[in-house]
BAKE-553330 format. One record per residue: residue in one letter; z negated, x, y negated of N, C-alpha, C in turn. Coordinates in steps of 0.001 Angstrom, whole numbers, padded with zeros to 6 digits, always signed. Atoms other than C-alpha are relative to their C-alpha. Last residue first. Example, Ala and Ser with C-alpha at 12.3 -4.5 7.8 and 13.67 -1.06 7.14 Angstrom:
BEGIN
s+000060-000820+001190-007140+013670+001060-000730-000770-001090;a+000000+000890+001190-007800+012300+004500+000000+000900-001200;
//
This chain:
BEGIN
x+000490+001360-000547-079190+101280-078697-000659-000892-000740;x-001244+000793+000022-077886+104236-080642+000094-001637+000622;x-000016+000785+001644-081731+104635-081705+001988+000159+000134;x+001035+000911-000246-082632+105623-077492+000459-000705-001767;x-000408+000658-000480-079529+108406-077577-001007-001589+000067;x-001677+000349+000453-080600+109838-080372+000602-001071+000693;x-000091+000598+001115-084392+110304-079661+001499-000946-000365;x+000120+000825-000548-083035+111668-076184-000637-001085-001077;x-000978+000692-000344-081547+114461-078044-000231-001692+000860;x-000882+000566+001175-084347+114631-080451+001239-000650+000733;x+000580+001325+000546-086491+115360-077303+000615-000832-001069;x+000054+001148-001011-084102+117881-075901-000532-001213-000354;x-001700+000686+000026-083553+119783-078966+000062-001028+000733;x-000302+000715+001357-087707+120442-079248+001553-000830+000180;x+001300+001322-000143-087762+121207-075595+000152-000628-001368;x-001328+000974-000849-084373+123707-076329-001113-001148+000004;x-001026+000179+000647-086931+125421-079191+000999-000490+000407;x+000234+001374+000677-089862+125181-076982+000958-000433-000836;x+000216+000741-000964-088166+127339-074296-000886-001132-001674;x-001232+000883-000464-087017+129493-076965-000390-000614+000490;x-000922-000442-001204-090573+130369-078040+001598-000574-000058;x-000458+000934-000698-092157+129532-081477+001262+000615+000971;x-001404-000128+000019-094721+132220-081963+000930-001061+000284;x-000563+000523-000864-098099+130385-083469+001408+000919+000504;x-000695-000813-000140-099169+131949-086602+000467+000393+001577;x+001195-000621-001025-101771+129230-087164+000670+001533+000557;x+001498-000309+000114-099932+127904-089699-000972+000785+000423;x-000065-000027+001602-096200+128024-089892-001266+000392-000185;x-000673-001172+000245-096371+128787-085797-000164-000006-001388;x+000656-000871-000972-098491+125816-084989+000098+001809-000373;x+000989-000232+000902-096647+123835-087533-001133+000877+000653;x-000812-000830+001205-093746+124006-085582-001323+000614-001104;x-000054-001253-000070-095424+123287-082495+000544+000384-001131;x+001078-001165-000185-097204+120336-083924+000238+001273+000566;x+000422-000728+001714-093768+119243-085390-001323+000930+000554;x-000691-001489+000508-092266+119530-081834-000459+000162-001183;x+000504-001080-000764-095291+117445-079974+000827+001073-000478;x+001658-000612-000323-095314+114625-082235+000339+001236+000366;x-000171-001159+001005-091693+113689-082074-001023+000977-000428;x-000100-001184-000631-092612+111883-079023+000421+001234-001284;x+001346-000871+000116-093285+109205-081498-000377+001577+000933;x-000004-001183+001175-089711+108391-081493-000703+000386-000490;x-001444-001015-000353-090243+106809-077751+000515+000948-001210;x+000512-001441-000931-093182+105337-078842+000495+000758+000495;x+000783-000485+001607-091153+103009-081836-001039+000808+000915;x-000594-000868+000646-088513+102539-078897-000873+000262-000800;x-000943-000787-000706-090603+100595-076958+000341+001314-000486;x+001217-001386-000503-092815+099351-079371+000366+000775+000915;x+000933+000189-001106-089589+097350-080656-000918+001175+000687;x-000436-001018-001368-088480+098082-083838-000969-000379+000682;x-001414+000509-000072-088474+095345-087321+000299+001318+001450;x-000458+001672+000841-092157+094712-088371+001541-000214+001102;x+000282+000684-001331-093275+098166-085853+000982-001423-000357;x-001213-000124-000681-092082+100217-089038+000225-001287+001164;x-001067+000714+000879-094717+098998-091413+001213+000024+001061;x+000296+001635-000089-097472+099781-088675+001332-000446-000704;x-000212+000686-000835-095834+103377-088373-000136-001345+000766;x-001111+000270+000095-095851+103743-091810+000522-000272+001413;x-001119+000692+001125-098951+103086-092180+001067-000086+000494;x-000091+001519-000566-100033+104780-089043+000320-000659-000536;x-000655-000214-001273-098578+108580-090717-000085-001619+000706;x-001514-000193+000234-099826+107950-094369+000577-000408+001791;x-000173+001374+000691-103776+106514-093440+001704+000151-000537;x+000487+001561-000508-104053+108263-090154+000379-000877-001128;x-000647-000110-001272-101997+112495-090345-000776-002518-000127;x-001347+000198-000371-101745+112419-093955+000043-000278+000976;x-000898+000316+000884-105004+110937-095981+001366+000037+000785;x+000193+001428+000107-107670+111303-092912+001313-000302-001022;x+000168+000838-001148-106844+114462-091488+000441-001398-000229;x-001736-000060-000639-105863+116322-094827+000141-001316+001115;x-000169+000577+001013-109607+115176-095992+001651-000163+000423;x-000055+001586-000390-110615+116060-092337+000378-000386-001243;x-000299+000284-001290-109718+119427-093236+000379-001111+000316;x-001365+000074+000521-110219+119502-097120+000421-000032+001518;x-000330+001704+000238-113964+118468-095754+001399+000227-000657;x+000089+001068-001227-113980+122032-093548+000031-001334-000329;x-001293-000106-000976-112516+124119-096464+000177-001010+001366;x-001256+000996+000252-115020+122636-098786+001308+000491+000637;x-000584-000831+001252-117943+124376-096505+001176-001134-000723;x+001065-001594+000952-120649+123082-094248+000738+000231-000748;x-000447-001511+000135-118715+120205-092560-000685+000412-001091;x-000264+000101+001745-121361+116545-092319+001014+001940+000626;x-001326+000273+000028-121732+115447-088509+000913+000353-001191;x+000248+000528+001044-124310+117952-087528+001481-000906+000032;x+000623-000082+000812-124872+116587-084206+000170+001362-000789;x-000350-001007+000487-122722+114975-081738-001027+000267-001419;x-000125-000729-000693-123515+112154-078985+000303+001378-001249;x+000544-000145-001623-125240+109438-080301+000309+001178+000852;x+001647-000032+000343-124745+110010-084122-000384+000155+000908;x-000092-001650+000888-120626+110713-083441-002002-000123+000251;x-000241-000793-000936-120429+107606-081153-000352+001790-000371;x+001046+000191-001000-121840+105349-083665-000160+001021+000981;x+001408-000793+000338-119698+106902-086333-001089-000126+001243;x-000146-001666-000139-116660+106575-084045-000968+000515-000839;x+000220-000072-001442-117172+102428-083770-000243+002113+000401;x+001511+000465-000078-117717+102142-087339-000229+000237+001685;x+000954-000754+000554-114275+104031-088161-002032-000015+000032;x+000235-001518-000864-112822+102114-085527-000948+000828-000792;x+001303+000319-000185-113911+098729-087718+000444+001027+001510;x+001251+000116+000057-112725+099920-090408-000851-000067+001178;x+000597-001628+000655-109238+101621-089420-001483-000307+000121;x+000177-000780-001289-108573+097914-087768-000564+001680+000130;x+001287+000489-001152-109400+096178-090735-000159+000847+001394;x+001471+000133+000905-107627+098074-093269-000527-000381+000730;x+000819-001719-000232-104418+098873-090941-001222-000023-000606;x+000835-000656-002012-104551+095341-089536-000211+001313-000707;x+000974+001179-000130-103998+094114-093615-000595+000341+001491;x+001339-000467+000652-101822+097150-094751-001551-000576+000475;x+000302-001232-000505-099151+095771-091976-001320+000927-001024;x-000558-000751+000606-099063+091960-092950-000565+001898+000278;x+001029-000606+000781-099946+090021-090221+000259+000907-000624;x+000662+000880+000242-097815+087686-087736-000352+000294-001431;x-000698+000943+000093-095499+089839-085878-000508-001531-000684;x-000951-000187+000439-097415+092649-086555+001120-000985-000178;x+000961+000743+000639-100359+091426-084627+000657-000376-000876;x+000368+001550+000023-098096+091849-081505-000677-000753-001218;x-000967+000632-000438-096789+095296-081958+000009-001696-000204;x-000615+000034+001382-100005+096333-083033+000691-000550-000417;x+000670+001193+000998-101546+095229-079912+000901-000123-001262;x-000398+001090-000266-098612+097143-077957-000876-001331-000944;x-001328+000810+000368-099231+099858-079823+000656-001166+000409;x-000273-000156+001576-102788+100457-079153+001335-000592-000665;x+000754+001224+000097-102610+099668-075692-000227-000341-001538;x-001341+000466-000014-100231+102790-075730-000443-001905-000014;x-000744+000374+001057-102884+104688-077450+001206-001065+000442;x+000882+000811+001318-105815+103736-074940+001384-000452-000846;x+000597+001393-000574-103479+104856-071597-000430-000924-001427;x-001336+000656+000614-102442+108033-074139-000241-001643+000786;x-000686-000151+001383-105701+109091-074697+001195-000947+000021;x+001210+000928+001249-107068+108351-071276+000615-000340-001029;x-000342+000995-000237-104621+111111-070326-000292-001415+000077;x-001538-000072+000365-105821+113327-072597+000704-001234+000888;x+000076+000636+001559-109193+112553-071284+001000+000064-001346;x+000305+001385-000633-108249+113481-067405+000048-001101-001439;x-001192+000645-000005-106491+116649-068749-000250-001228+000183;x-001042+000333+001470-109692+117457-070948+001638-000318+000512;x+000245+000648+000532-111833+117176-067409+000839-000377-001340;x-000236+001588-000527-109600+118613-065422-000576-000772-000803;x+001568+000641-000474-110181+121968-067536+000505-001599+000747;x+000907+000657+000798-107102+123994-068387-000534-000548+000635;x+001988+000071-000637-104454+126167-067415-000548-000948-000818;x+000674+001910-000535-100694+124822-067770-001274+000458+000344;x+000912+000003-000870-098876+127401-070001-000459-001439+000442;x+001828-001029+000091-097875+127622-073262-000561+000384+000968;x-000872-001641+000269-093538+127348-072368-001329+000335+000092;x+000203-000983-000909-094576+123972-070757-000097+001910-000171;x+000971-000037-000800-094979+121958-073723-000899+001049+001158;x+000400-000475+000895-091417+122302-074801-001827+000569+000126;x-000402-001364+000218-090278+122277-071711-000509-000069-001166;x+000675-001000-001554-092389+119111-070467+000352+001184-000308;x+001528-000145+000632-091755+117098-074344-000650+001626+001104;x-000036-001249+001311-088150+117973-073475-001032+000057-000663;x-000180-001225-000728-088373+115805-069826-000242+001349-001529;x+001607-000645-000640-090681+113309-071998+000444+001499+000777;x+001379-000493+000667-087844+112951-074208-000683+000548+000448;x-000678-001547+000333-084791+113220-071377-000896+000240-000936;x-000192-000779-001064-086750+109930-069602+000505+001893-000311;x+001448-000114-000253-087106+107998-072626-000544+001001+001077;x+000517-000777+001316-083577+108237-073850-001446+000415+000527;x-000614-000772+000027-082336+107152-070676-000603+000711-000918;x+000598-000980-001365-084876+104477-070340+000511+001286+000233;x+001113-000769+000500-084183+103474-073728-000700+000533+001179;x+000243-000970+001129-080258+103428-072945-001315+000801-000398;x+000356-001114-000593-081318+101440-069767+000536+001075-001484;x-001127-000442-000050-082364+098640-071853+000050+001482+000815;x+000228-001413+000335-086055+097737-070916+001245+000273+000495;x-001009-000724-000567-086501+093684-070801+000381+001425-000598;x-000747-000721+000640-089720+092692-072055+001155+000882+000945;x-001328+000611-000669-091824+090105-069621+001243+000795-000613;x-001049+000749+000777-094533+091165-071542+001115-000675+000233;x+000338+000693+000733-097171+092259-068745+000781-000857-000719;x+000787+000946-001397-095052+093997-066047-000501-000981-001050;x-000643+000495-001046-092115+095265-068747-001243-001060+000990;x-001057+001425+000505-094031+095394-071625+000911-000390+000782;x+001277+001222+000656-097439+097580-069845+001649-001321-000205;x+000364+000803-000995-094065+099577-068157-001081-001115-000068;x-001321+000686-000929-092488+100490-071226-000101-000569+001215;x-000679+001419+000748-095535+101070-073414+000593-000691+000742;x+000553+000871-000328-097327+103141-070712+000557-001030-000758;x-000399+000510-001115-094057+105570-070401-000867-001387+000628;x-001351+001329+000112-094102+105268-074390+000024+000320+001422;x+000092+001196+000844-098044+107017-074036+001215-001233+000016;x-000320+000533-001213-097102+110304-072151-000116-001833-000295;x-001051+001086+000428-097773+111239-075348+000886-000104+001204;x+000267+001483+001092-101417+111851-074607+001350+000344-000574;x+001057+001664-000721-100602+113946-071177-000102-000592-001506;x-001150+000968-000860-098090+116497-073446-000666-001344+000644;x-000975+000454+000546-100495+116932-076128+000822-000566+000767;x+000718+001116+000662-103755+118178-074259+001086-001419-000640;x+000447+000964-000944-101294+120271-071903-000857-001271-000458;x-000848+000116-000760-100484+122395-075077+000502-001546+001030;x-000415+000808+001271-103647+122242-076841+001642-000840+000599;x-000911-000893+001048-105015+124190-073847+000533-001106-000747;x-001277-000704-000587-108025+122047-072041+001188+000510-001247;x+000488-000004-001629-111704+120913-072997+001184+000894+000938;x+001311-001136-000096-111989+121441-076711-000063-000048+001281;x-000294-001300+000765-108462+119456-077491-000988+001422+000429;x-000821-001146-001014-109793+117264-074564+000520+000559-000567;x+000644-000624-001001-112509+115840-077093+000880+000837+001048;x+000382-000617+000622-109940+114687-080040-000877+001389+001529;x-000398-000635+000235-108394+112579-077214-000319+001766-001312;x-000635-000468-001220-110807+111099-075933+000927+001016-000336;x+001784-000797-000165-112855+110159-079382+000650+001037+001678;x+000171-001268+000651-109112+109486-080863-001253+000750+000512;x-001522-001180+000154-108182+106969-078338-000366+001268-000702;x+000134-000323-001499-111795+105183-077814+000838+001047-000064;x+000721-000823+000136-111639+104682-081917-000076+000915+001303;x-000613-001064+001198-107965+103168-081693-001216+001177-000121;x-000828-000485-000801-108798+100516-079054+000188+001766-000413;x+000927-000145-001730-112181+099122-080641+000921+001557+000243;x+000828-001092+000314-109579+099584-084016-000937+000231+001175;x-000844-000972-000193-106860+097308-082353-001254+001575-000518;x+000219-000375-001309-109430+094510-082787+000498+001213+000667;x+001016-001068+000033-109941+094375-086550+000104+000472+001796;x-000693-000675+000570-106685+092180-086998-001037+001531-000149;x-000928-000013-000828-108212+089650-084104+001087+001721-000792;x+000289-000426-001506-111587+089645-085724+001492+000532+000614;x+000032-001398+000558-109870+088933-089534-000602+000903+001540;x-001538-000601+000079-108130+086055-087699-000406+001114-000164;x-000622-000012-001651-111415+084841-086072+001194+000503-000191;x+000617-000538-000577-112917+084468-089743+000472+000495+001761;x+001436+000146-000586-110585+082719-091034-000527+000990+000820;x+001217+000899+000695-107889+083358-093830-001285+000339+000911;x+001086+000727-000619-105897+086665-092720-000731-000984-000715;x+001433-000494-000277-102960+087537-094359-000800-000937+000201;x-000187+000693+001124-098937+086768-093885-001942+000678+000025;x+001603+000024-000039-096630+088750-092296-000617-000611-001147;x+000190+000321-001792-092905+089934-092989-001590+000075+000041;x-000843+001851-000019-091957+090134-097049-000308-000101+001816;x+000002+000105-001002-094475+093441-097813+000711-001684+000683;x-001311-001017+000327-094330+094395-101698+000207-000857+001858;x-000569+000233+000670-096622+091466-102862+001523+000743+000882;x-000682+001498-000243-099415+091175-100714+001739-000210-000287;x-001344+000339-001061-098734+095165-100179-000033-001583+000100;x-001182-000161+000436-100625+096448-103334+000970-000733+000872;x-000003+000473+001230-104384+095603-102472+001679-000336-000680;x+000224+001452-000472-103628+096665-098763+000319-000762-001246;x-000759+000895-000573-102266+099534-099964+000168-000952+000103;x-000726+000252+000204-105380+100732-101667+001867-000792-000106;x+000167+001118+000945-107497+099810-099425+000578+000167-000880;x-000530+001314-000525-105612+101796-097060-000369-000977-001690;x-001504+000013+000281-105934+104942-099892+000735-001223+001311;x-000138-000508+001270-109758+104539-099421+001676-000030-000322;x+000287+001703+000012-110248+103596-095837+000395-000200-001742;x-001355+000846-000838-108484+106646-094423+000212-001011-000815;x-001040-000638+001517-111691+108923-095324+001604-000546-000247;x+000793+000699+001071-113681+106688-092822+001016+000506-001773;x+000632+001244+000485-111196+107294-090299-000204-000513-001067;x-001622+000272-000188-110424+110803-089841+000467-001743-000901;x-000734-000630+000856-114054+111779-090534+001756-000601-000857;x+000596+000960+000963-114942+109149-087921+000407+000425-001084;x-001098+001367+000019-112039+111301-085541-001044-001405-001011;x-001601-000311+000754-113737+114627-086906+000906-001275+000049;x+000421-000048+002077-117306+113529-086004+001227-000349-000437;x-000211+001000-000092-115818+112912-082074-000232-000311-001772;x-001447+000778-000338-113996+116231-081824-000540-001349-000544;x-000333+000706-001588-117469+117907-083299+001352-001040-000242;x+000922+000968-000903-117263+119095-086959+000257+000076+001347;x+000876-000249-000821-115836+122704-088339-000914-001372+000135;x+001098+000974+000739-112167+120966-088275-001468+000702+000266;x+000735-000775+000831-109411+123854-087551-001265-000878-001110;x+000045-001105-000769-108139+122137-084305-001595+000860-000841;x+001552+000232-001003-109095+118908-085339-000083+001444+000203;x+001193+000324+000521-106466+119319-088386-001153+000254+001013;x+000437-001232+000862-104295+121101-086067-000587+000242-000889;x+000867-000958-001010-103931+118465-083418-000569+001151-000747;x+001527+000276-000765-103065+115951-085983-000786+000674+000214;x+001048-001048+000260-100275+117822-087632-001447-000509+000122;x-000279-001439-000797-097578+115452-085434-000864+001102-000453;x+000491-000302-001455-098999+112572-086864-000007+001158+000361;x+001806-000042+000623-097831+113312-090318-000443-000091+000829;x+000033-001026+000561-094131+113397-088417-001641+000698-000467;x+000451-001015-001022-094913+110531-086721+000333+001590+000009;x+001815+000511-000646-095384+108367-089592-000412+001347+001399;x+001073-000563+000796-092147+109965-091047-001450-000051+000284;x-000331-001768-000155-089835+109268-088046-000767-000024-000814;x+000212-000518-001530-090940+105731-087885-000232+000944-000362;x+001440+000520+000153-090662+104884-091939-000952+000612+001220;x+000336-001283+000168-087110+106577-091315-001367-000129-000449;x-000790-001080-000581-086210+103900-088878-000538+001282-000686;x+000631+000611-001306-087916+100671-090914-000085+001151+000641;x+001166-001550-000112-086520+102375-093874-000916-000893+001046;x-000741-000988+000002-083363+099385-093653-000898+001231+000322;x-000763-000388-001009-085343+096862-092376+000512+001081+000061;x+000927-000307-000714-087655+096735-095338+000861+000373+000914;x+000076-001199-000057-084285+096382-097366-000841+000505+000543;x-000886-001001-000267-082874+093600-095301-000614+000825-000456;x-000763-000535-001688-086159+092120-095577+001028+000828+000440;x+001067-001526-000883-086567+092602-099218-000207+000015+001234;x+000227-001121-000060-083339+091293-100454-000962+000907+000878;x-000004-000403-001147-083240+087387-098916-000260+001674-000099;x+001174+000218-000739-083948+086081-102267-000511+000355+001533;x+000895-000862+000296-081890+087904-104363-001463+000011+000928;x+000382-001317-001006-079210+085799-102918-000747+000643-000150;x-000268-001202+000707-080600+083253-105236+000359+001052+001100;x-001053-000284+000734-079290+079625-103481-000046+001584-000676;x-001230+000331-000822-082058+079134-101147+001115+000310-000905;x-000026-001601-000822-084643+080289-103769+001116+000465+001050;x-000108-001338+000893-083510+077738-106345+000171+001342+001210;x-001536+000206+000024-083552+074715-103788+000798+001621-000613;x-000423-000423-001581-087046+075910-102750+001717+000113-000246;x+000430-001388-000092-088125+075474-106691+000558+000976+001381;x+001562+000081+000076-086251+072063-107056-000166+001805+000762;x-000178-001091-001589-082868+071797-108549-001556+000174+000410;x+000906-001136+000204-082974+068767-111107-000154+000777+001310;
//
């Protein structure tokens, strides 16, 4: 008599959903940070305060996670979920990290040009790569140093074409931003290798979303938008750019190193100019249009490695 393990070992069927997770691992990336990339332009045109808008972001998040979550025991073959009490702590912890990030970053949108706000917070994969080098002991192919190096240079022209005025204070908290977010990904990185990706994004969403009301009540007042154009805002906010966009960049993390999975988050900065121009009626310069090329090209070279 074959016994139940014996069975599974023998059905090739049984190895399927890894390889195929693996496979949209890559375009799981690129899509997360795609929805990212219209971040800045939710907050832009949010009428709350920067820090409202990132609870906003949040709380409205928690709703189509928990959905997920509910759905992904099943669909999700890497990670397993939290029993005790000290696990669900450890899968809620990345949110601390996550509320700090958006309350900083949201805030130097209103402090310095959008521009300069963007480039400093994805400056982010140069903290990945050196946090996992000194800390992790992670060896850093020179491919992704190559790649990583011609990104940020094509984040700088793209970036650069707006200008560089702005307030020290919103470059200081932009850069903050990316310090927080890259602490961010490295947790992720790590929980990820344990914990099924719906399961940190539900806890960790929650217990930012509790950390960015606090902050909203103490420092910003009204927190509610006046019209249904301003909650289809943060409604956009919360559905594409946090609970679609980190999704898929938690799912991705399973099978790419945080390295490279912040290195094709630089993609950020050419959708928000694109959408800059689609929306806001933005011109898109040449100089951001080689900056855009540049970053893809160093995309390229960093996912031949």
């Amino acid at each position: 008599m074959t016994t139940p393990d014996a069975q599974k070992m023998d059905d090739p069927s049984a190895h399927v959903p890894s390889s195929y997770g693996s496979r949209w691992a890559l375009p799981a990336l690129i899509a997360g940070g795609i929805a990212i990339g219209g971040s800045p332009i939710f907050v832009r045109l949010s009428e709350v305060g920067p820090i409202a808008t990132a609870f906003w972001r949040l709380a409205m998040a928690l709703g189509p996670l928990l959905w997920l979550h509910r759905r992904g025991y099943s669909n999700d073959s890497l990670g397993r979920v939290p029993r005790r009490i000290a696990e669900h702590f450890f899968v809620a912890s990345p949110g601390l990290v996550l509320a700090a990030e958006l309350a900083c970053w949201h805030t130097s949108l209103h402090f310095t040009t959008v521009a300069k706000s963007t480039l400093l917070a994805n400056l982010a994969p140069i903290f990945v790569a050196l946090f996992s080098w000194l800390f992790l002991r992670q060896r850093i192919s020179p491919a992704v140093v190559l790649g990583l190096v011609i990104s940020v240079a094509g984040v700088s022209v793209l970036q650069g074409a707006h200008g560089w005025s702005g307030d020290i204070r919103g470059d200081s908290l932009a850069l903050l931003s990316a310090l927080l977010y890259s602490g961010y990904i490295i947790i992720l990185g790590r929980l990820r290798m344990t914990y099924v990706a719906t399961t940190i994004m539900l806890w960790s969403t929650l217990s930012a979303s509790f950390c960015a009301l606090v902050l909203a009540l103490l420092l910003e007042r009204p927190i509610f938008p006046n019209t249904f154009f301003g909650w289809a805002v943060v409604a956009g906010l919360a559905w594409v750019s946090q609970a679609g966009g980190q999704t898929l960049i938690v799912y991705a993390l399973a099978w790419l190193p945080p390295t490279f999975s912040s290195l094709t988050l630089l993609l950020q900065p050419v959708v928000a100019a694109l959408l800059a121009w689609l929306v806001l009626g933005e011109q898109l310069t040449s100089s951001q249009a080689i900056g855009g090329t540049i970053v893809i090209v160093g995309i390229f070279l960093a996912s031949r490695r």
